[in-house]
MARKE-123875 format. One record per atom (N, C-alpha, C): x, y, z. Coordinates in steps of 0.05 Angstrom, whole numbers, plus 32768, in hexadecimal, padded with zeros to 4 digits. Layout:
N
XYZ...
***
This chain:
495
80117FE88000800080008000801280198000800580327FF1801F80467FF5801180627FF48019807380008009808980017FFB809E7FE87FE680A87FE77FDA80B37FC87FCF80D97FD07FC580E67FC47FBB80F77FC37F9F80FF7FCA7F9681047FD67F7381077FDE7F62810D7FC97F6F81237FBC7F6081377FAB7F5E81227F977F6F81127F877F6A80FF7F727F5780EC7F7A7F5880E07F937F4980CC7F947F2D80D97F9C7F2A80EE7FA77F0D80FC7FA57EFD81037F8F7F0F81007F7B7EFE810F7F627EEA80F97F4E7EF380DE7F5E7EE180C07F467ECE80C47F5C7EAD80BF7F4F7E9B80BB7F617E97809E7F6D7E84809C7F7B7E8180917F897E80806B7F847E8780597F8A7E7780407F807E8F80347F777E9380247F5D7EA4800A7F597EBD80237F4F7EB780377F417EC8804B7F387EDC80567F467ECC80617F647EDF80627F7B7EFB804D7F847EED80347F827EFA80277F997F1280147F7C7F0A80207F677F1D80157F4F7F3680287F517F3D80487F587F4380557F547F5080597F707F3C80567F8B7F53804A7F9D7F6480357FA07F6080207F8A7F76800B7F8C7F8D80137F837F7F801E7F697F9E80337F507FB5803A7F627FA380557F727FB680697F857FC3805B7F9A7FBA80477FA57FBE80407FBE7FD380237FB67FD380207FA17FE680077F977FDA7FE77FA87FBF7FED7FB27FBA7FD07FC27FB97FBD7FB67FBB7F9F7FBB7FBF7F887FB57FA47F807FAA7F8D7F897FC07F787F847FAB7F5B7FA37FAC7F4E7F9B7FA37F427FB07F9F7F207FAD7FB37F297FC77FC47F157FBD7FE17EF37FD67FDD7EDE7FC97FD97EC47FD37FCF7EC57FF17FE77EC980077FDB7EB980197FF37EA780247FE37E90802A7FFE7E7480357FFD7E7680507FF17E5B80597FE27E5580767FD47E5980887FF47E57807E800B7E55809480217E6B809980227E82808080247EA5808580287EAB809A800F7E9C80977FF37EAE80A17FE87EA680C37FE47E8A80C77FEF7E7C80DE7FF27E8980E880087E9380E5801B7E9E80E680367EB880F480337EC580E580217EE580F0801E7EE0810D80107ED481017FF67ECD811E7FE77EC0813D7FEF7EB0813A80047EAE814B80127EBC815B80257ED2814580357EE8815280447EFC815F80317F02814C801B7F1681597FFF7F0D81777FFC7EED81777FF27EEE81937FEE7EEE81A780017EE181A180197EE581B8802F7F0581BE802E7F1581AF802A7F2E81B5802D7F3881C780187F3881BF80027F3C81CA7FE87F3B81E47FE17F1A81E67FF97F1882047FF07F2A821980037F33820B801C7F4C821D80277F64822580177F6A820480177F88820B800C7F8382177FE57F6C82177FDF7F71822C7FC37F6682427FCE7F68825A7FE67F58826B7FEA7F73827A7FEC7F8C825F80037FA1826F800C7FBB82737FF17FBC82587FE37FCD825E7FCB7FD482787FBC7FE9827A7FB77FF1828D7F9F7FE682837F857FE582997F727FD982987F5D7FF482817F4F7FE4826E7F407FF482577F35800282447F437FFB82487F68801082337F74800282207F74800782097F7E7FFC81EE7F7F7FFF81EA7F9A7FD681E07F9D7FD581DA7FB77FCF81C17FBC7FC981AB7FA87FBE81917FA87FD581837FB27FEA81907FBC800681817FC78002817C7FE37FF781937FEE7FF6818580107FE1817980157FCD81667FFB7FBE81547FFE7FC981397FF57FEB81387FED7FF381207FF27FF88113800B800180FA8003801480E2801C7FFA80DE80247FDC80DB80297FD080C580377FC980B380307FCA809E804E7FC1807D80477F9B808180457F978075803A7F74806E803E7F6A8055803C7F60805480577F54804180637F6C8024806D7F838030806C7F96802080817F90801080957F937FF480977F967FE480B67FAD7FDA80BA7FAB7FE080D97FC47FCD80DD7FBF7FB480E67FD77FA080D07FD17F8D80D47FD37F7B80EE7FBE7F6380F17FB57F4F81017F9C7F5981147F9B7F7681197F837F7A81277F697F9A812A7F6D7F8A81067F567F9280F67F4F7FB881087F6A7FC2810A7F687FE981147F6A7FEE80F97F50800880EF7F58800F80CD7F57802B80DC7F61804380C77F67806080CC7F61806080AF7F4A807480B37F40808180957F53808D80867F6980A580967F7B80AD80847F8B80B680957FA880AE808C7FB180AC809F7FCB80B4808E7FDE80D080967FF980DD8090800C80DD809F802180D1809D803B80D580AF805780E4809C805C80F480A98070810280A2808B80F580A180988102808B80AF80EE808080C580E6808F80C880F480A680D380E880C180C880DB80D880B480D380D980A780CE80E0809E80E18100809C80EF810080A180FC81138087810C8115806E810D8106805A811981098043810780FB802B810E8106801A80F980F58000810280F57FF3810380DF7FD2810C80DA7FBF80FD80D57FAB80F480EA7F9C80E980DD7F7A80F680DD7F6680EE80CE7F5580F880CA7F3B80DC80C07F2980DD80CC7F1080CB80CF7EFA80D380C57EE980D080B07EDB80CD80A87EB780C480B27EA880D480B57E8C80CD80B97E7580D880A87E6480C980977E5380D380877E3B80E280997E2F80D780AF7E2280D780BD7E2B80E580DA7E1880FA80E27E1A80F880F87E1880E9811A7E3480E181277E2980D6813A7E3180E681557E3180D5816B7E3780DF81847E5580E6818C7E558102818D7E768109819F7E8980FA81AE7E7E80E781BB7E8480D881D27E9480C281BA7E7E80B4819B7E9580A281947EA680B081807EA780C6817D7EBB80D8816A7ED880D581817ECC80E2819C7EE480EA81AA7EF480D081B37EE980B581BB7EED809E81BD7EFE808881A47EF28085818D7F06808A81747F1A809B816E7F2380B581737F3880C0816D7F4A80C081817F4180B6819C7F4D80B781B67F5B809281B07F50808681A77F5D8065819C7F73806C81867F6D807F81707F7C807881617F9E8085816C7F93809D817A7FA680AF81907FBC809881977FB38081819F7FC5807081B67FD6806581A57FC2805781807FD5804781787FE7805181607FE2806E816C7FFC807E814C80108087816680028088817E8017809081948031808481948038806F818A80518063818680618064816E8055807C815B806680828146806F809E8150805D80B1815D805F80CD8162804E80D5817B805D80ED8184805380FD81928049810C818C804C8118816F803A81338164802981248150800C811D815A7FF48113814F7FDF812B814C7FDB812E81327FC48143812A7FAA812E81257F9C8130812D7F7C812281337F62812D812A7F588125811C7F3C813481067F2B811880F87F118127810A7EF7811281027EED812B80ED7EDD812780D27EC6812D80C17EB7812280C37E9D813380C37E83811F80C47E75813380AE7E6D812780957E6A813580847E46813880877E37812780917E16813D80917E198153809F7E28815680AD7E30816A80BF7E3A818680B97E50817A80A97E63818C809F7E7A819680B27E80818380CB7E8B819280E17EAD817C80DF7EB5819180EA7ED6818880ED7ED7817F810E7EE5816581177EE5816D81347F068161813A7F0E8172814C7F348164814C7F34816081767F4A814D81767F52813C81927F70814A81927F73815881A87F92816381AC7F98815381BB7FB4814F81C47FC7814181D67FB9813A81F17FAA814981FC7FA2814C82187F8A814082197F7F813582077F6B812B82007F4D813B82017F4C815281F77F3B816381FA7F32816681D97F1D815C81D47F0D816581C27EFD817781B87EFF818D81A17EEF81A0819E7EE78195817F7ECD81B481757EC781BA81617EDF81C5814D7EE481C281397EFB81C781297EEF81E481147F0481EA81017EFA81EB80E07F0C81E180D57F0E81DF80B57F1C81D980A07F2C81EC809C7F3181FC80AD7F4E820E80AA7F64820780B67F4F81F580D17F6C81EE80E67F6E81D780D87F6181C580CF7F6481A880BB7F7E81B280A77F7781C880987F8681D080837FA781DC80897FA181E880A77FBC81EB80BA7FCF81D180C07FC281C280C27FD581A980C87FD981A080AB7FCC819C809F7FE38191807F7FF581A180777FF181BB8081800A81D08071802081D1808B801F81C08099803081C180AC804B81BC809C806E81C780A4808281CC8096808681A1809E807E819980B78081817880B68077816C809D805F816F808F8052816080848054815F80648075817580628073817B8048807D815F803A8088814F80478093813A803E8083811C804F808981068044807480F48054807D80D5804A807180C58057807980A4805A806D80948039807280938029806D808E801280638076800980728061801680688046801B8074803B80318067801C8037806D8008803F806B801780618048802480608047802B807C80478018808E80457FFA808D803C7FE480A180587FE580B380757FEF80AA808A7FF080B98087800180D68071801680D98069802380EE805A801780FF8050800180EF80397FF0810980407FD0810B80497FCE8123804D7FB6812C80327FAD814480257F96813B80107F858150801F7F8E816E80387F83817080437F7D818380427F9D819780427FAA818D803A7FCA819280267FCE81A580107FC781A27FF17FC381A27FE87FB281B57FEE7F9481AD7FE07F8581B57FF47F7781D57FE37F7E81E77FFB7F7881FA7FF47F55820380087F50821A7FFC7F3582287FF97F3F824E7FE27F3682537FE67F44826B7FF27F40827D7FFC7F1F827E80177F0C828E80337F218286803A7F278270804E7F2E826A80557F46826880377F5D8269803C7F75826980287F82828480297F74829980187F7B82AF800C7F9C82B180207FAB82B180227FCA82B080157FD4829E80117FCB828480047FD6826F7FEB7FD282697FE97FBA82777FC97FB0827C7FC17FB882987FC47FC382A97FC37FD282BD7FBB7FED82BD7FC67FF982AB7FC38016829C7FB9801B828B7FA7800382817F98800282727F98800A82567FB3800882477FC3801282347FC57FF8821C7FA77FF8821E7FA57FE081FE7F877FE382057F7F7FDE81E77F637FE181DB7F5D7FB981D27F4D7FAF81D47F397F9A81CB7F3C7F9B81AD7F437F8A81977F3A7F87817C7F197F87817A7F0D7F8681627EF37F8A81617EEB7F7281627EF37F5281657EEE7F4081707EF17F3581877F027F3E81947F027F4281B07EF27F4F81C17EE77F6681BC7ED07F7781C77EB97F6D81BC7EAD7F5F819F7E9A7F52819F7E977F4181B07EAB7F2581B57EA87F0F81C97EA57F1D81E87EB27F3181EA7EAE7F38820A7E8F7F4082067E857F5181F57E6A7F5981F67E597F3D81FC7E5B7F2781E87E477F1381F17E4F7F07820B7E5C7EFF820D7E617EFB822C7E537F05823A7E5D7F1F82447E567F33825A7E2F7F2982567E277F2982407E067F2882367E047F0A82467E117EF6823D7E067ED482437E0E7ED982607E287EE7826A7E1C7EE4828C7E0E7EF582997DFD7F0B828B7DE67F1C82957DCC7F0E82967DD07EF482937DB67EE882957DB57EDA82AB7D967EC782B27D9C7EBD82C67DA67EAB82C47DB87E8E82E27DBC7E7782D97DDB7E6D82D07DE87E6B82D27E077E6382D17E097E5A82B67E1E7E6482AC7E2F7E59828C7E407E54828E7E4A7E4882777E6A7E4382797E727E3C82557E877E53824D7E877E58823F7EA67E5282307EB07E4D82137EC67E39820E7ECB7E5281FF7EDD7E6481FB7EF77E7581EF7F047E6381DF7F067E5E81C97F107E5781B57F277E6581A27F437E5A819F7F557E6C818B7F717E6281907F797E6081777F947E6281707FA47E7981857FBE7E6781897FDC7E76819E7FDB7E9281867FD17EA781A37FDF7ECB81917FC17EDA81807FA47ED081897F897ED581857F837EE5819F7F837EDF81AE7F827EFE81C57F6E7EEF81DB7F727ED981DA7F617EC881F07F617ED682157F807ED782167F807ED7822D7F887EFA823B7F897F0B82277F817F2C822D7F697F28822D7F517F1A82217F387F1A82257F317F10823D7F327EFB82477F337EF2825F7F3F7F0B827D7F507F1482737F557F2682867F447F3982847F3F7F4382687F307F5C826C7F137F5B82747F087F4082777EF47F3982837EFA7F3E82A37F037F3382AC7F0A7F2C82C27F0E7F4982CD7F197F6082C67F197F7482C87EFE7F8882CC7EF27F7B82BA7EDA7F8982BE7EC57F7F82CD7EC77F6D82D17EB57F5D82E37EC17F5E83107ED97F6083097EE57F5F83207ED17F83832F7ECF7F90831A7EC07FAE83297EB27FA283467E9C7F8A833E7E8A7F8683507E8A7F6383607E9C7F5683467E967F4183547EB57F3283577EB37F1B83607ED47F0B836C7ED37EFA834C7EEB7F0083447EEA7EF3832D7F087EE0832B7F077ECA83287F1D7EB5832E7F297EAF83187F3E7EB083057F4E7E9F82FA7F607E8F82FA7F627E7782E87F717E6582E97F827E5F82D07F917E5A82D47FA27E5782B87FAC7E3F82BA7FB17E30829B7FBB7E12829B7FD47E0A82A67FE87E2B829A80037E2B829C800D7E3182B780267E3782B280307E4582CB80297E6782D2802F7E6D82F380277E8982F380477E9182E780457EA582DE805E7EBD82DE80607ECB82E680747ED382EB80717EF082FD805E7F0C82F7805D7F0982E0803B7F1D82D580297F1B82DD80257F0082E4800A7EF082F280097EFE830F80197EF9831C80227F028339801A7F1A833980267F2E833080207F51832780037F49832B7FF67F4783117FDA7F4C83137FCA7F3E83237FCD7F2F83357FC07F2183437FBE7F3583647FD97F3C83687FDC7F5183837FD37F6B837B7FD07F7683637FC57F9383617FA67F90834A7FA57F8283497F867F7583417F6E7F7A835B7F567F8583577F467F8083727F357F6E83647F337F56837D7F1F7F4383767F237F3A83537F377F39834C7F417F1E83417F577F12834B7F567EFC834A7F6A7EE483597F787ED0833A7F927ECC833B7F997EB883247FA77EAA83397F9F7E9D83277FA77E78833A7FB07E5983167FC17E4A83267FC87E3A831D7FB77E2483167FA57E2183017F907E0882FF7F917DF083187FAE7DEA83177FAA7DD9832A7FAB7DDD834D7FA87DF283537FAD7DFB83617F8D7DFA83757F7B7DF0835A7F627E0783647F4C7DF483807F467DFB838F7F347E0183A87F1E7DFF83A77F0B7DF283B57EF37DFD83BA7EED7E0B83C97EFD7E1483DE7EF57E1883F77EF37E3C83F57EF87E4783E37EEC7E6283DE7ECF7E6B83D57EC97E8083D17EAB7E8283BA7EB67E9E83A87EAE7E93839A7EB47EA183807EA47EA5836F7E9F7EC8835C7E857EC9834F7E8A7EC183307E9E7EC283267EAA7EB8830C7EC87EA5830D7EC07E9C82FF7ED87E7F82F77EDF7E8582DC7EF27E8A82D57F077E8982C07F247E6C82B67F207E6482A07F377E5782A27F497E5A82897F5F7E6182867F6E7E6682727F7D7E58826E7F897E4D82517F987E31824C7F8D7E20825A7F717E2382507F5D7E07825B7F6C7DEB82577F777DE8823C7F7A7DD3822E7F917DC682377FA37DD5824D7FB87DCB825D7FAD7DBA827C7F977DB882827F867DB882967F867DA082937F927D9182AB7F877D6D82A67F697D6682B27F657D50829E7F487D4782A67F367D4A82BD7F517D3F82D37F3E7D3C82EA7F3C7D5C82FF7F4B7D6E82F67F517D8883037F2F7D9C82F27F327D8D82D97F1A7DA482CA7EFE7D8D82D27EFE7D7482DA7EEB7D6D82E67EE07D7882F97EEE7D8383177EEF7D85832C7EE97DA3832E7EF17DB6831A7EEA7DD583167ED47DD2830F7ECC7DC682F87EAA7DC582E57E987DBC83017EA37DA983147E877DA483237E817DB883387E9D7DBD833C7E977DD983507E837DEE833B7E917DF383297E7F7E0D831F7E607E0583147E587DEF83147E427DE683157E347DEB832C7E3E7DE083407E277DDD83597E267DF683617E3B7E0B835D7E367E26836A7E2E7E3B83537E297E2D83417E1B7E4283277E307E5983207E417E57831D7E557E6A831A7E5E7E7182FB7E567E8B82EA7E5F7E8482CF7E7B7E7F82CB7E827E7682B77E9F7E6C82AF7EA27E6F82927EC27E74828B7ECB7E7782767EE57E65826A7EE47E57825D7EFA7E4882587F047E4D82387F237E5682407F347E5D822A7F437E4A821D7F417E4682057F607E2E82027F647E2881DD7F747E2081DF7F877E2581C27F807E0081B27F747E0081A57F6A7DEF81957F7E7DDC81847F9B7DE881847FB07DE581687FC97DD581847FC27DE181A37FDE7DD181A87FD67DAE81A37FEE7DA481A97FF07D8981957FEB7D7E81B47FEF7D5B81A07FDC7D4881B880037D4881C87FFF7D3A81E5801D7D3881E780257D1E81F0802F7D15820080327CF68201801D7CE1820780107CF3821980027CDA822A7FDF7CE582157FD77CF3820D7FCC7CFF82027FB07D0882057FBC7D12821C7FAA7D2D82327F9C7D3B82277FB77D4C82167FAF7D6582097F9C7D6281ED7FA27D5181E47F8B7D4081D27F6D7D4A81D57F627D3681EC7F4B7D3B81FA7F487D5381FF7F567D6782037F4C7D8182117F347D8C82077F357D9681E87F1C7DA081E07EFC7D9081E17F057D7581E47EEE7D6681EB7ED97D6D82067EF67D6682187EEF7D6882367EDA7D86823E7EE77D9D822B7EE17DBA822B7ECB7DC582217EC37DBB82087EA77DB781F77E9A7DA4820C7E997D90821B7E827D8682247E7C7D9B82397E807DAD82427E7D7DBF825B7E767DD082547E787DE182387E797DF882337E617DF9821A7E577E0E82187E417E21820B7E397E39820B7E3F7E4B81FB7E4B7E4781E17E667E4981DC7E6A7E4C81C27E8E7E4C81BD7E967E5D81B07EA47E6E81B47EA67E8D81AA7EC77E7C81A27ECE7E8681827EE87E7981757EF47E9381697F0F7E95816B7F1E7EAB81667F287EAA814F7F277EBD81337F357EBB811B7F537EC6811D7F5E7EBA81067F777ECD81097F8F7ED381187F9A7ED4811D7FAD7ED9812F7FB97EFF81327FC47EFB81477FC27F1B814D7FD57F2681627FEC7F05816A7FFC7F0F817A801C7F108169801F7EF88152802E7EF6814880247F03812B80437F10811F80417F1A810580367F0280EF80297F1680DB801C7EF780C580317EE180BD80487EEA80AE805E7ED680AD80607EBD80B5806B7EC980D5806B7EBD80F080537EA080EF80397EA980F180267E9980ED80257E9480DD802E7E8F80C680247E8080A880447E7880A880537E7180B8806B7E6080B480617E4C80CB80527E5A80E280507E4780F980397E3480E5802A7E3280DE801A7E2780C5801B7E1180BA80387E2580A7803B7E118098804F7DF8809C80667DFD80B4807A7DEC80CB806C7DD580C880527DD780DD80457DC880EA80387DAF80CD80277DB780BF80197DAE80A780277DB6808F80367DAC807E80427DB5806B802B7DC08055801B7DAC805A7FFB7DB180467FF47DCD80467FFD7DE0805B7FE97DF1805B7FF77E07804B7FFE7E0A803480137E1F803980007E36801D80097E47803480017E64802580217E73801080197E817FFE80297E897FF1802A7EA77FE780417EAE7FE080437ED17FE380497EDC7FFC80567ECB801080617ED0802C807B7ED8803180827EEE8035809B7EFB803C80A57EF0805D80AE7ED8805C80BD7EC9807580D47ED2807980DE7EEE807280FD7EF6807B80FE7EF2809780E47EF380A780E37EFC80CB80F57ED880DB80EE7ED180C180FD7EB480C881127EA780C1812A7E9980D581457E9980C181427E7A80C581477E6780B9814E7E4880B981667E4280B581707E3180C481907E3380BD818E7E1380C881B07E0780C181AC7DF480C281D17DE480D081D37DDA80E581E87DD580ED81EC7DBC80F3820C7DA980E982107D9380E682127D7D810882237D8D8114821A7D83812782187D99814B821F7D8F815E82107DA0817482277DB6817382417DBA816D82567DC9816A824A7DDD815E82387DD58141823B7DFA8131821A7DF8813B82077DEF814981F77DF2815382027E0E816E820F7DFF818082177E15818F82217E318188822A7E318172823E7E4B8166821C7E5A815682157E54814781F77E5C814381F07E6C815D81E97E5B817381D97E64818581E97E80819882017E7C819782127E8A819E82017EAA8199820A7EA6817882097EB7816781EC7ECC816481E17EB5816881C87EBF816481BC7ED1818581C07EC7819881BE7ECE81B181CC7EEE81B381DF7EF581A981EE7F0A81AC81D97F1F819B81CC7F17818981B27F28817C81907F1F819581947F2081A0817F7F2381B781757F0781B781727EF481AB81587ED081A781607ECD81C1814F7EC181C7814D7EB481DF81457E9A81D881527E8081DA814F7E5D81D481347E5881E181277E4581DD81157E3881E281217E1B81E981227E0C81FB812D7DEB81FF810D7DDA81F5810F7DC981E380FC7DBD81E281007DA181F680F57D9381F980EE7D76820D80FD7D6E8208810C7D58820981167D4881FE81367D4981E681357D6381E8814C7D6D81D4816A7D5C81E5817E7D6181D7819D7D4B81E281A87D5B81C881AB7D7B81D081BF7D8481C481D57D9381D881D87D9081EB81E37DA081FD81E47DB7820381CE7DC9820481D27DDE81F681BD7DE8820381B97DE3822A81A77DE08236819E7E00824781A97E18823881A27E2F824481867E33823581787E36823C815F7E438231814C7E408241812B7E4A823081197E46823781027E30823680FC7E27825480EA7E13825180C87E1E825580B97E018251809F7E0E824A80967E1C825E80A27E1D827B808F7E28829680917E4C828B80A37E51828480AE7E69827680A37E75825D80997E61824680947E6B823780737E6E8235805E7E5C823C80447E5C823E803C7E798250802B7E81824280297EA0825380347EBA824B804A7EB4824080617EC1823B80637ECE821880687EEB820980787EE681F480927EF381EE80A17EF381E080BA7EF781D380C77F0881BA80CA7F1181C080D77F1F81AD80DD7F15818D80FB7EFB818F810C7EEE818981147ED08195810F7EBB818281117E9F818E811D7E94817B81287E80818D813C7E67817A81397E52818381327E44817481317E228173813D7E0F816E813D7DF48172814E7DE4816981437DCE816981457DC4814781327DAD814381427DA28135814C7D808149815E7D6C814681517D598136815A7D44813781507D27812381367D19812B812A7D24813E810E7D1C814880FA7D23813481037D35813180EB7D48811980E67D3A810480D17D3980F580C67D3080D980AD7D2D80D780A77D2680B680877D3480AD80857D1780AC80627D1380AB80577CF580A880537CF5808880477CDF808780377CE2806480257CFA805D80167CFF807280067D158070800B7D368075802C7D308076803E7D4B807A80357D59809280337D4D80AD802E7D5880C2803F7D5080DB804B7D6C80E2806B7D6780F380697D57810880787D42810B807D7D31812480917D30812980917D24814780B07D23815180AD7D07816380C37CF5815F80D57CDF816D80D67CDF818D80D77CC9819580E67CCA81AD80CE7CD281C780D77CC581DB80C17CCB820080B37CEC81EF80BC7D0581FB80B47D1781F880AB7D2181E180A27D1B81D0809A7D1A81B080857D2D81C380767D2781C4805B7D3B81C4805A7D5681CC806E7D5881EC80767D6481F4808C7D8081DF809E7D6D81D180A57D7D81C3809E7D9281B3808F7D8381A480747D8E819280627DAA819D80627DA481B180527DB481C180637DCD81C980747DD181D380867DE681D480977DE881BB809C7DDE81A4809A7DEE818C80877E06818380757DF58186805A7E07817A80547E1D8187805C7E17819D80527E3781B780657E4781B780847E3981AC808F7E4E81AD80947E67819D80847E51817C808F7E67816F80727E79816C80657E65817480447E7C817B80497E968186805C7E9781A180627EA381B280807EBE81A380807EB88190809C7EC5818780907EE38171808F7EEF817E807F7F11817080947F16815D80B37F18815580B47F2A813D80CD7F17812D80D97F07813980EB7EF1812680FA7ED8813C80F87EC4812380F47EAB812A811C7EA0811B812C7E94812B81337E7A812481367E65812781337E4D810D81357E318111814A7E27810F815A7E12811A816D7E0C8118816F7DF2811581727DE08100816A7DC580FA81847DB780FD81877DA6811081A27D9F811E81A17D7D811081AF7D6F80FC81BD7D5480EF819B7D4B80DF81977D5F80DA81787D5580CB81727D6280B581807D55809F81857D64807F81697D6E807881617D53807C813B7D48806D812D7D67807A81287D5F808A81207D7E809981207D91809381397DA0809581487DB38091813A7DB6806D813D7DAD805C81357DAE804581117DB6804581057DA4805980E47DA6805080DC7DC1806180F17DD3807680EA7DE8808180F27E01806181087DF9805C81127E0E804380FA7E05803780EF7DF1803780D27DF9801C80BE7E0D802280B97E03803C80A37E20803E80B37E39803980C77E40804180CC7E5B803680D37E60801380D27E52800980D17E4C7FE680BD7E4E7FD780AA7E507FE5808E7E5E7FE580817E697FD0
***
């Protein structure tokens, strides 16, 4: 996508003509339907503008210039935030954006939308110029720093594009300014930030909390199954429930994994929520909500013994858990979604992923199932390398460690090479930068689906997958005396 001119794209009317003409300018991959109101909408802000900046011009200057560099209708990717139009200055050091409404609505969601988008350009700049249009209206309204909203005009609109920042601007390849990992926090891992309340809900995340909050405003106890792929926002949802519910009532969580020290944090400055260790859990308290997170780590007889408690005392419940971790030796984890569906109604399922970059997830993908493979994927975030025996294994890891990775130990590994991270560490947890090491255990079946050798096979499997679930901006593999391998990982990136 790459930045275009307003005034050009204002001038096709409205309908298939429009949104042909925003593909042109906008260089997009494909060509996305907007409405006669979007395209009536722009055109109207175009001209209120137009008529400033040709009122202030010199005779013959050109003013259709400080209606270049904007994006239109930009998201950033994995969690579906769009910005109608959106300008960053060629240093990035200033940034304009401006929102669009055909219709008039209420102040409250003007100032609430520009006060969101406020937070997530907040990490490109400090100097954010902010402007809602609402074209039945005809009214300009702008959000300053302090968060104080007024009535505007299209002079002060027209003030900020002629700003001496904006004479120059970000041309393409804006997605380099927005990282998920920015955004989307973990509340184990970022206690403080989720404390401060310094992250916003995706629009599927605030849908599922809405039904919720509705199925336990009724009468009569529920118990309800959270469904989603590692890096879908399961367990900020869970908190942010728990948050909101804690106002009035004792709200309990449990998690499959281990606590972390994030856990701890929010558990002592939390009121009336408690996190606790699944297996840890009691009857001997009363409690008005039950939560369980990494349900699917939860052995049988521990999620027996919670379900009957929260039965006999009618208590609603929520159960979270990841559908994709693998079965592991004894094959527990297998059963999980079984065990979880018989308890639970309904099942709210998470699309997409939204903790890890797309890459990231469409290599974790295609690893796992060779079958699955998508194509047109820029895997640079991923390096594969390949070492003969545990000697240039170590020199790798060396190497790579001095650039920030932090190792992952899988189960069962016998490379010597025993500094790293195990799963008590990584479940809960994400990363920056990770490195792996996948020895001669590893291999695809007939049906090209990754297995591994040996006691801890399942186990292994299982902290592969989480780890690199868990790995936000780059991944290495390190395929230690296993050519075969080493070769069918270089295919997915051949792509």
């Amino acid at each position: 996508m790459k930045a275009m001119n307003l005034y050009l794209l204002s001038r096709a009317a409205g309908g298939d003509r429009f949104s042909k003409l925003a593909r042109e300018l906008t260089g997009s991959a494909y060509e996305k339907q907007y409405s006669l109101h979007e395209a009536e909408s722009l055109r109207a802000l175009t001209d209120g503008i137009a008529a400033v900046l040709r009122k202030r011009a010199k005779a013959g200057e050109d003013w259709i210039c400080h209606l270049d560099g904007f994006y239109f209708s930009f998201t950033i990717a994995h969690i579906s935030k769009e910005f109608d139009l959106l300008k960053i200055s060629g240093d990035g050091e200033a940034v304009l954006n401006i929102e669009l409404k055909s219709e008039n609505i209420e102040e409250s969601r003007i100032m609430k939308q520009l006060s969101q988008n406020r937070y997530y350009l907040s990490h490109i700049s400090r100097s954010i110029y902010s402007f809602t249009y609402v074209m039945e209206t005809d009214t300009v309204y702008t959000l300053n720093d302090r968060g104080h909203m007024r009535v505007c005009s299209m002079e002060d609109l027209a003030d900020a594009l002629c700003r001496p920042a904006f004479s120059g601007y970000v041309e393409k390849d804006l997605d380099q300014y927005f990282r998920a990992s920015d955004y989307l926090i973990s509340p184990a891992a970022e206690p403080d930030r989720f404390l401060s309340g310094s992250y916003f809900l995706t629009n599927q995340q605030a849908e599922f909390k809405r039904r919720i909050l509705e199925v336990f405003s009724e009468p009569g106890s529920s118990a309800i199954a959270v469904k989603g792929t590692a890096g879908t926002g399961k367990t900020l949802l869970l908190f942010d429930l728990a948050m909101t519910l804690s106002k009035k009532k004792r709200v309990l969580l449990l998690t499959g994994g281990n606590l972390q020290q994030g856990h701890i944090v929010l558990d002592e400055r939390l009121k009336n929520v408690f996190i606790r260790t699944a297996d840890s859990f009691t009857e001997r308290e009363n409690w008005d909500y039950l939560f369980l997170d990494e349900a699917n780590r939860i052995s049988e007889e521990v999620i027996n013994g919670i379900m009957k408690y929260v039965s006999i005392c009618g208590i609603p419940c929520i159960m979270a858990y990841d559908p994709h971790v693998l079965t592991d030796a004894d094959g527990r984890l297998a059963e999980a979604e079984k065990r979880i569906l018989a308890y639970c109604s309904p099942l709210l399922e998470f699309t997409g992923n939204i903790r890890i970059n797309r890459p990231m997830f469409s290599f974790l993908q295609n690893l796992f199932h060779t079958k699955e493979k998508a194509r047109s994927i820029d895997y640079s975030c991923v390096d594969v390398l390949c070492a003969g025996d545990k000697d240039e294994a170590a020199a790798i890891l060396s190497y790579y460690r001095e650039k920030g990775y932090r190792k992952i130990n899988l189960p069962g590994e016998d490379t010597g090479l025993c500094e790293g991270l195990g799963e008590e560490e990584i479940v809960g947890n994400e990363f920056d930068c990770i490195l792996l090491i996948m020895d001669g255990r590893f291999y695809y079946d007939k049906e090209k689906h990754l297995r591994c050798a040996g006691e801890a096979a399942g186990k292994a499997l299982n902290l592969l997958y989480e780890g690199i679930s868990r790995t936000r901006e780059r991944l290495c593999i390190v395929v230690l005396g296993n050519e075969k391998m080493f070769d069918n990982i270089l295919s997915i990136r051949e792509l």
